[in-house]
N, C-alpha and C positions, 0 to 999 in steps of 0.2 A: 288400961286402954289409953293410948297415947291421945290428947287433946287434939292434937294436929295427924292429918294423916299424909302419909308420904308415898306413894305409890307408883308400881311401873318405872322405877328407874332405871335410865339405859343409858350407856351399856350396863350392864352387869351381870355376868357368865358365872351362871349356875350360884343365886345366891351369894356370888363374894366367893367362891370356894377360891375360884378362879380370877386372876387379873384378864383385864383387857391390855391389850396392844395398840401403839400406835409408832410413829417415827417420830423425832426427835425436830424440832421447830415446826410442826405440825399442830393446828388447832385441833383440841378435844375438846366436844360439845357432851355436855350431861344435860337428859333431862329427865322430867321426871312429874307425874301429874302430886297438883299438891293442894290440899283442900280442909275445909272443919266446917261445923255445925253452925247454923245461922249465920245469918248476913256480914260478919267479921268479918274483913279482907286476912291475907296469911304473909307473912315477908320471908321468903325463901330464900336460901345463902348456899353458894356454892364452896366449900371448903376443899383448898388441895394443899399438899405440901410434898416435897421428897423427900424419901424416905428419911426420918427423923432430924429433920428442918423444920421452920417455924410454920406454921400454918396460913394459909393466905387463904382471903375470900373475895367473892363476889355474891353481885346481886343476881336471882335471877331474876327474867325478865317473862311475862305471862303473855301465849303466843296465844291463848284461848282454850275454852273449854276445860280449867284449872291445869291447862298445862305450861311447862314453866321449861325454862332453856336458861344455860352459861355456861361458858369455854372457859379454858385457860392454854395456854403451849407451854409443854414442859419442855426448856432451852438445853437441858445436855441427857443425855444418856444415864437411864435409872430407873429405880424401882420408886412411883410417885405411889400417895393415899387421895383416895377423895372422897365426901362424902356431903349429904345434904341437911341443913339445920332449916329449922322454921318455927316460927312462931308469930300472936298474932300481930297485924300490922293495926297496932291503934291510931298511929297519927294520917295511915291512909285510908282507914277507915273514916276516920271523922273529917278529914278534907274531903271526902266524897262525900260522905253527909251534907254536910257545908253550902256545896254547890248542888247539891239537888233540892233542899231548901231555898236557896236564893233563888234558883227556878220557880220556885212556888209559891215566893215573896211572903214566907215564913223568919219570923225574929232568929237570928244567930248570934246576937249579940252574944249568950253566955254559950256558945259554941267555940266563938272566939278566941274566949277567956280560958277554955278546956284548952286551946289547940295553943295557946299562947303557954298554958302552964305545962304540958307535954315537951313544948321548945324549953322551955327554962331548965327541966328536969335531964333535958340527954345535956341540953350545955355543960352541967356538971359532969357526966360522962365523958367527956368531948377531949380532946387533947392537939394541939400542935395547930397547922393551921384554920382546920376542921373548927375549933373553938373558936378563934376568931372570925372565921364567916359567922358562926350562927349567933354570936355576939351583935356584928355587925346588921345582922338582917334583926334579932332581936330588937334593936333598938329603933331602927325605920316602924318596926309592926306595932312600937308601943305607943308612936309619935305620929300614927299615918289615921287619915278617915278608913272608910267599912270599905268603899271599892278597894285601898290602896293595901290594904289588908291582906284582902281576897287572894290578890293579885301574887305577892310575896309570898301566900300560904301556899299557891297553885305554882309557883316555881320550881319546875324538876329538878335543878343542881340542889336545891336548897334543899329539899323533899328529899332526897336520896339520903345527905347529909343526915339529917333528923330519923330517919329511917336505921340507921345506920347504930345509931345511939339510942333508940329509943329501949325502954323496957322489955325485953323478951319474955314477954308474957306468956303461958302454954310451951314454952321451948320441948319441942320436940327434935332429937337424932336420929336420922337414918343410920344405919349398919356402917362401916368405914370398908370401900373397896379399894382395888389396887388397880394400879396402870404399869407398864410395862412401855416405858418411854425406849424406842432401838435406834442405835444410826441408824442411817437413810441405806446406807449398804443391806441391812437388815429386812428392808422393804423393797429395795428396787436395784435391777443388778442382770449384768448379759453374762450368761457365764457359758465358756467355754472349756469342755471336758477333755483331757488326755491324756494317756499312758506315758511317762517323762520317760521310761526305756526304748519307746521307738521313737523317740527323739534320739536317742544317746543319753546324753550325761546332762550332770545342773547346766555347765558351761554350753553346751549346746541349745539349751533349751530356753537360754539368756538370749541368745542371738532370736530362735523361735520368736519372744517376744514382739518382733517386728511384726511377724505373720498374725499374730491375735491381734495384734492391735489396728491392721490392715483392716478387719472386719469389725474394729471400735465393739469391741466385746472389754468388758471390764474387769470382771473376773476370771481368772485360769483356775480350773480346779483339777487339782493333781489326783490322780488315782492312787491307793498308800507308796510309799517311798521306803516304805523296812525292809529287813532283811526278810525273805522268802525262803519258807521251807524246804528240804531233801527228801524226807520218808514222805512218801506216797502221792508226790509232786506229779498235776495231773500234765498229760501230754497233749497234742493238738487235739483242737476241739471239743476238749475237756476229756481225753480218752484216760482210761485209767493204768494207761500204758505208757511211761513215756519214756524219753528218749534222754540221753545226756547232755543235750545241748539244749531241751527245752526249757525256757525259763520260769516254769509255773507259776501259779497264776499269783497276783499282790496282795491277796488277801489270805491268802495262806500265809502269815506274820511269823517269823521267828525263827532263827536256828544258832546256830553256837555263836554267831557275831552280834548277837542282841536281837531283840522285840520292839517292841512301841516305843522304847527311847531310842532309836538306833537307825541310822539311814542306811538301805542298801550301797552294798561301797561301788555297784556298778556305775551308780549315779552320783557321786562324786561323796564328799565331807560335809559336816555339820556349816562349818563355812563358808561353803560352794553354794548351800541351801539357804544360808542370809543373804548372799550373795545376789543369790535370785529374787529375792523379795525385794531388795533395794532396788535390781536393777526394775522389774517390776513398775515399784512405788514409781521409780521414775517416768514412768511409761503411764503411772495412774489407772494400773491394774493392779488390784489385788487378788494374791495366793488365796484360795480355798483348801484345805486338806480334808484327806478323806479318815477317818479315824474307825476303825472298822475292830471292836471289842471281842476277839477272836484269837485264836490262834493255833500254830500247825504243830503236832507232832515234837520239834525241835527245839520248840520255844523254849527259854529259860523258867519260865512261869510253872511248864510241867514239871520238871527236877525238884526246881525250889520249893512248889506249894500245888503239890497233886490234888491237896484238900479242895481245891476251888475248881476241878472239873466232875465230870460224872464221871460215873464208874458203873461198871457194868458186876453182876455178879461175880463174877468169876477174876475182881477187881482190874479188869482193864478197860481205860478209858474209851468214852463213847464218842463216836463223831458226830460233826455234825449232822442233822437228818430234819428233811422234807419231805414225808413219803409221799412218791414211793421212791425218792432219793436219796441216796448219802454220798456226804462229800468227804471222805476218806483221807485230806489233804489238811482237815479243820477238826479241832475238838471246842465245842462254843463252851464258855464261862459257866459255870455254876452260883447265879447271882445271890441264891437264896442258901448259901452253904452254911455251916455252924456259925462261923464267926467271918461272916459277909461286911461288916465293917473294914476288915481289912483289905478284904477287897475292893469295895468302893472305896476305898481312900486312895487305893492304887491307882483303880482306874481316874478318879479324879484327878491324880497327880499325874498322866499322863498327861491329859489337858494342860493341867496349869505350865508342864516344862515346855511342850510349843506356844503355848501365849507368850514364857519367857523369851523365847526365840526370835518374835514378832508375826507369828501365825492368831489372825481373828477370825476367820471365817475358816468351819468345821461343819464337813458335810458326813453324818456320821452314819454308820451303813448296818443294816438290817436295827432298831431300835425299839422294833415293835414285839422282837423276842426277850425282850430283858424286860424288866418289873418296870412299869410306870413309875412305883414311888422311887426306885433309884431315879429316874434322870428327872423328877423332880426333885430332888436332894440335889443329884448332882447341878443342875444349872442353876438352879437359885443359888448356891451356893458361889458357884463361878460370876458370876453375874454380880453379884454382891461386889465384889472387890475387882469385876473387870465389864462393867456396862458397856462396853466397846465389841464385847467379842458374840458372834453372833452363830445359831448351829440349826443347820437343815435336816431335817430328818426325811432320810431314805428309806420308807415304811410302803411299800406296794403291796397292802392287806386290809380288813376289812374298814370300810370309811368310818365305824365310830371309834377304831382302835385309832386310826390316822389323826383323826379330830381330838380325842385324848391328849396324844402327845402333843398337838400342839398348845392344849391346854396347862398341859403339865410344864410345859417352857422352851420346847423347839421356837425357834422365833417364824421359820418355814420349811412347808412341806411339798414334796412329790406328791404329784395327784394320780387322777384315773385319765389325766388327757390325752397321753397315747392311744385309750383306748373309745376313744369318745370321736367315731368321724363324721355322723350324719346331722344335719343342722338341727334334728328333734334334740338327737342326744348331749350337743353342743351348747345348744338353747337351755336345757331342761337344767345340767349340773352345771355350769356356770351360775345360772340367773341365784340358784342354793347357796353356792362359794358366797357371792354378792349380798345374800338376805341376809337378814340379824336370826343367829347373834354369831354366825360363823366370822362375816365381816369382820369383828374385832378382837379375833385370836386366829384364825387360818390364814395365814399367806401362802397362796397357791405356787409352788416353782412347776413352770410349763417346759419339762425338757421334750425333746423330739424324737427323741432316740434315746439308748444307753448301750453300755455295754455288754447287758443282757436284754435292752430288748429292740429288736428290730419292726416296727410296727407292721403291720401286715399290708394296711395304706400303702406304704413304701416302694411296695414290688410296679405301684402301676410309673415310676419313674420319676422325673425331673420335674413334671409341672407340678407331682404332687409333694415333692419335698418345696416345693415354691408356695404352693397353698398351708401347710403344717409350720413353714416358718413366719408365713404372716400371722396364720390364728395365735400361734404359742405367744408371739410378739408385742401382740396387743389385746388379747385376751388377758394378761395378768404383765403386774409392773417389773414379776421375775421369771425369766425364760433361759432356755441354755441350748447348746447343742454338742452331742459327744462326737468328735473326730473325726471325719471321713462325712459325717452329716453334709458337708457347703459341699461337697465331692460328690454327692448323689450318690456312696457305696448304698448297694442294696443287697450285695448277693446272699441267699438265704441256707441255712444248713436243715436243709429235706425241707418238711412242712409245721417248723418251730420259727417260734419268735428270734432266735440265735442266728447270729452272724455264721456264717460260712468260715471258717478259719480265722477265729475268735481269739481279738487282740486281748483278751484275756489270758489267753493258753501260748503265745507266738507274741513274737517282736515283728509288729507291720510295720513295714517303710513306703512312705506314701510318696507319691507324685502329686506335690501341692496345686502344680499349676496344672493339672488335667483337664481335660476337654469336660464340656457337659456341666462343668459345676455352677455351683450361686452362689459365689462367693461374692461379687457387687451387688447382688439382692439383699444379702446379708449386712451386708457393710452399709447400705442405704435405711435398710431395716432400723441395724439400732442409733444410727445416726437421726435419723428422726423420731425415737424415743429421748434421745438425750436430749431435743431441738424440744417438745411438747410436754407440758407438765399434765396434759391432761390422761397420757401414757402412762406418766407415772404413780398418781393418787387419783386419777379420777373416776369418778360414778361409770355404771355400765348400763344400758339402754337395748334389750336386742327390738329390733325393729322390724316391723311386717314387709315382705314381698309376694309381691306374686308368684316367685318361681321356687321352688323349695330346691333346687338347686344353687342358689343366690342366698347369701346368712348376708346380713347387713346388722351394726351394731354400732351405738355413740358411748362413746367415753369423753366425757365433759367435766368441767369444773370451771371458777370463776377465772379461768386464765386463757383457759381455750376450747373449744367445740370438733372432737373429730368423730367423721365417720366412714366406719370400715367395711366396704363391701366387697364381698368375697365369691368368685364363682368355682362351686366345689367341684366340678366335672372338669376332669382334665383332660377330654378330648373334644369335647363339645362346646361351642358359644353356646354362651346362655343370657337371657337378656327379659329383661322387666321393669315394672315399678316398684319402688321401691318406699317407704313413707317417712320423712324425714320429723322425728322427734321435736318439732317445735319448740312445744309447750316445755318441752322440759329445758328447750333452750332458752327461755325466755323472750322467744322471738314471735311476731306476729303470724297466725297464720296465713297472712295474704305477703307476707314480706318475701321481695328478691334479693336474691342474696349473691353472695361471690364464692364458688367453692373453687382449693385449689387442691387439687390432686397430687399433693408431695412426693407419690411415690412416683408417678410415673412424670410429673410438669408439669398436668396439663391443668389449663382454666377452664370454668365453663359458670354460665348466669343458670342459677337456679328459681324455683317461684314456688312458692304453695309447699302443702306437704307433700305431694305424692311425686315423684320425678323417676325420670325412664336412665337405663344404664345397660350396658352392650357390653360382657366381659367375654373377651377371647383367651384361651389358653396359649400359656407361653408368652403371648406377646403383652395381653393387657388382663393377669388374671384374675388382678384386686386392686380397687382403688383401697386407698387413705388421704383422707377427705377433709381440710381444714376448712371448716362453715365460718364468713364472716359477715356479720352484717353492710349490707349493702350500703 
């Protein structure tokens, strides 16, 4: 039985199995209640280091009730350790002694002489300048009267020091957890989805650049760029008939001109594709790719090493299936085959030849049908030798399979928020994403759309793709929209979640500048994410109204206070009180305040907590709301 008990430390996801996440120059806060038998005080030490670097500590500091709190920020990109050491604190034990005696005008003289030969004993310990303060103070404490004494034993810098060196008596270890330090790309990030063939080519899609960047989106995420299968290439709208000029769909990967190392040559060469990335970098967007572990009929993988599909009795390969679907165009991987190492070494090495390229961001598709322990293997493993490169998983199944992978090392994930409209249900699975211990391994990506799914929201038109881009926007620090999204396309095919002549199956050519779109809502959108840090790491707050029609919610943190009210009726005004989060602002509740409404300009004096708000559709359908003390 350890002497010391260490208890409730957080974060830590599932026992240590699992690392915590955080971004990269971002404080991480450990705490942890920490305690032992009788009146003994306990000195508690925050220990981190990266991965096998030297170890560094801190104090912690006791915020009450034996609980105990210390940060560090890990400064680059990596796999960090941390973990909690303690033992008892004899010299702050007996300085508290000390002075509750002297309260009671009890003899301390040989308490003194205890606490004097405690300081002698860490001096020896002591090294660098640390030895010379406690030399220095040592000799005022040997030469001073009983107040002057006192006084120098009750000095925090000095205290800390002696603390620091004293005997670790009872030394007890906590378990060693991990952290999972990411760039900031990794946590926060507008991404913008498109098929690079209804562009054209790389070089086309270079000039495009202007257009994503019009709407200050950061990321462009490309749908795959390989070469696309012949045998059983489906036709429009996924008909299993198609046509010779149809260009089937991008995930059907492979045919006699290569696979996953290989760019479709409709879209230009391997250096038309760096081309893009620089031109990009330039623009201070980054490429995302879609890496989709699959492949059609043609692929080179079939000829060479049949071993690694399934097979059907009658030995012919199986496609892929979702019943009561099959996609006739796909045969999926056989992850679990005899000799599966060679497989995942392939697929890994995929990855690694677009890292070589200068591709980090890897948005990787369907991940939830392949073995957890592979893409545990595989990412830690990538990750090891490229802390830079960062991979979202597109997993729309069941939420603890979702929350696995992201445990397993997706650094973020697709959520349910397509499917989440009414403010219960908005309220309810957000406020979860937000709790511990999701918090410090889920990062939510809030897409709006995809290219399978057409929200059903959708159909009621423009105000409601207005209301769906503010929630995704400031609902989580990573949001996206796929193509035709700022254009308001909604046309639906029958009564499925599927696009109507589905840029999947067909090359769309879109009319950028068309009537009816958001595209300056959009552009204003993330422009005032990049403007507010509180958008992009801060706490979440859903806040009470009168109208259940009206969702209001603070996203706060030590840099700035916003708040976002929403009216979710797109044809009706809707208009209420609303109760503005104070307390959690740190502000008084009788305080007035200055709120300015960035989305739309406007100013207004606010008072108290509870304040009135009038949202008209179209015109004024959501504020965001910078709170500043008055």
């Amino acid at each position: 039985m350890d002497p010391v008990a260490i208890e409730n430390v957080t974060p830590e996801i599932e026992c240590g199995r699992f690392p915590a996440k955080i971004v990269v120059n971002s404080k991480f806060t450990v705490t942890a209640e920490v305690f032992r038998a009788g009146h003994d005080l306990v000195y508690p030490v925050l220990m981190y280091r990266k991965l096998k670097k030297r170890w560094r500590s801190v104090a912690m500091k006791g915020t009450g009730n034996d609980l105990y709190e210390a940060s560090f920020t890990p400064d680059e990109p990596g796999i960090y350790e941390y973990k909690i050491s303690a033992w008892k604190d004899s010299y702050g034990t007996l300085i508290r002694n000390i002075n509750a005696w002297l309260g009671s005008n009890e003899d301390v003289e040989q308490d003194i002489i205890e606490a004097i030969n405690l300081i002698k004993d860490a001096y020896k310990r002591s090294s660098g300048n640390d030895k010379k303060i406690i030399k220095r103070y040592l000799d005022d404490l040997i030469n001073s009267d009983l107040n002057k004494k006192v006084m120098i034993l009750n000095d925090n810098n000095f205290s800390s020091i002696i603390k620091k060196y004293q005997k670790k008596i009872d030394k007890t270890d906590y378990r060693t957890l991990r952290l999972i330090a990411d760039p900031d790309y990794g946590s926060y990030g507008s991404w913008y989805e498109l098929f690079p063939r209804s562009i054209g080519n790389f070089n086309d899609l270079i000039k495009h650049l202007n257009y994503v960047k019009s709407m200050n989106f950061n990321v462009l995420y490309l749908t795959p760029i390989h070469p696309i299968g012949i045998t059983n290439r489906r036709g429009k709208n996924g008909s299993r008939i198609s046509d010779k000029n149809d260009p089937g769909s991008p995930w059907a990967i492979g045919n006699d001109s290569g696979g996953h190392y290989s760019i479709n040559s409709d879209l230009g060469s391997l250096e038309d594709f760096k081309n893009l990335l620089r031109s990009a970098r330039e623009k201070n967007i980054m490429i995302a790719m879609d890496i989709a572990l699959q492949c059609s009929p043609d692929h080179p993988y079939v000829r060479d090493h049949p071993e690694w599909f399934y097979h059907r009795p009658d030995g012919s390969i199986r496609y892929a299936e979702n019943p009561p679907k099959k996609y006739y165009d796909i045969y999926p991987l056989n992850f679990e085959t005899k000799n599966k190492m060679a497989l995942w070494n392939e697929m890994k090495n995929i990855f690694l030849y677009w890292i070589s390229n200068g591709v980090k961001i890897f948005r990787v598709d369907n991940p939830h049908t392949k073995p957890l322990d592979f893409w545990e293997w595989l990412i830690n493993d990538i990750k090891r030798d490229h802390p830079d490169v960062v991979f979202l998983s597109e997993a729309f199944t069941r939420e603890n399979l979702m929350f696995e992978l992201s445990k397993r090392g997706f650094t973020m994930s697709y959520t349910y928020f397509t499917w989440k409209l009414t403010k219960g249900e908005i309220t309810e699975y957000f406020k979860k994403l937000y709790s511990y211990p999701y918090n410090f391994f889920f990062r939510p990506m809030l897409f709006t759309n995809t290219p399978d799914i057409l929200g059903r929201d959708l159909s009621m038109g423009r105000n409601e793709f207005i209301i769906r881009s503010v929630l995704a926007s400031t609902l989580s620090s990573l949001w996206g929209i796929y193509s035709g999204f700022e254009l308001c396309e909604n046309d639906r095919l029958d009564d499925t979640e599927e696009y109507l002549n589905s840029e999947k199956y067909e090359i769309k050519r879109r009319n950028f500048n068309s009537d009816n779109n958001i595209k300056d809502i959009i552009a204003r959108l993330n422009s005032i994410r990049d403007e507010m840090p509180a958008l992009r790491s801060g706490k979440i707050k859903f806040c009470e109204t009168d109208n259940d029609k009206i969702i209001a919610y603070a996203r706060y943190n030590n840099e700035n206070k916003i708040l976002v009210v929403l009216n979710l009726d797109t044809m009706n005004v809707q208009s209420g009180f609303i109760r503005v989060p104070l307390n959690d602002f740190s502000m008084d509740l009788n305080s007035i305040y200055d709120v300015h409404d960035v989305l739309n300009n406007n100013h207004y004096k606010w008072s108290g907590e509870y304040n009135y708000v009038r949202l008209i559709p179209g015109k004024r359908q959501a504020h965001i709301m910078v709170i500043k003390n008055a």
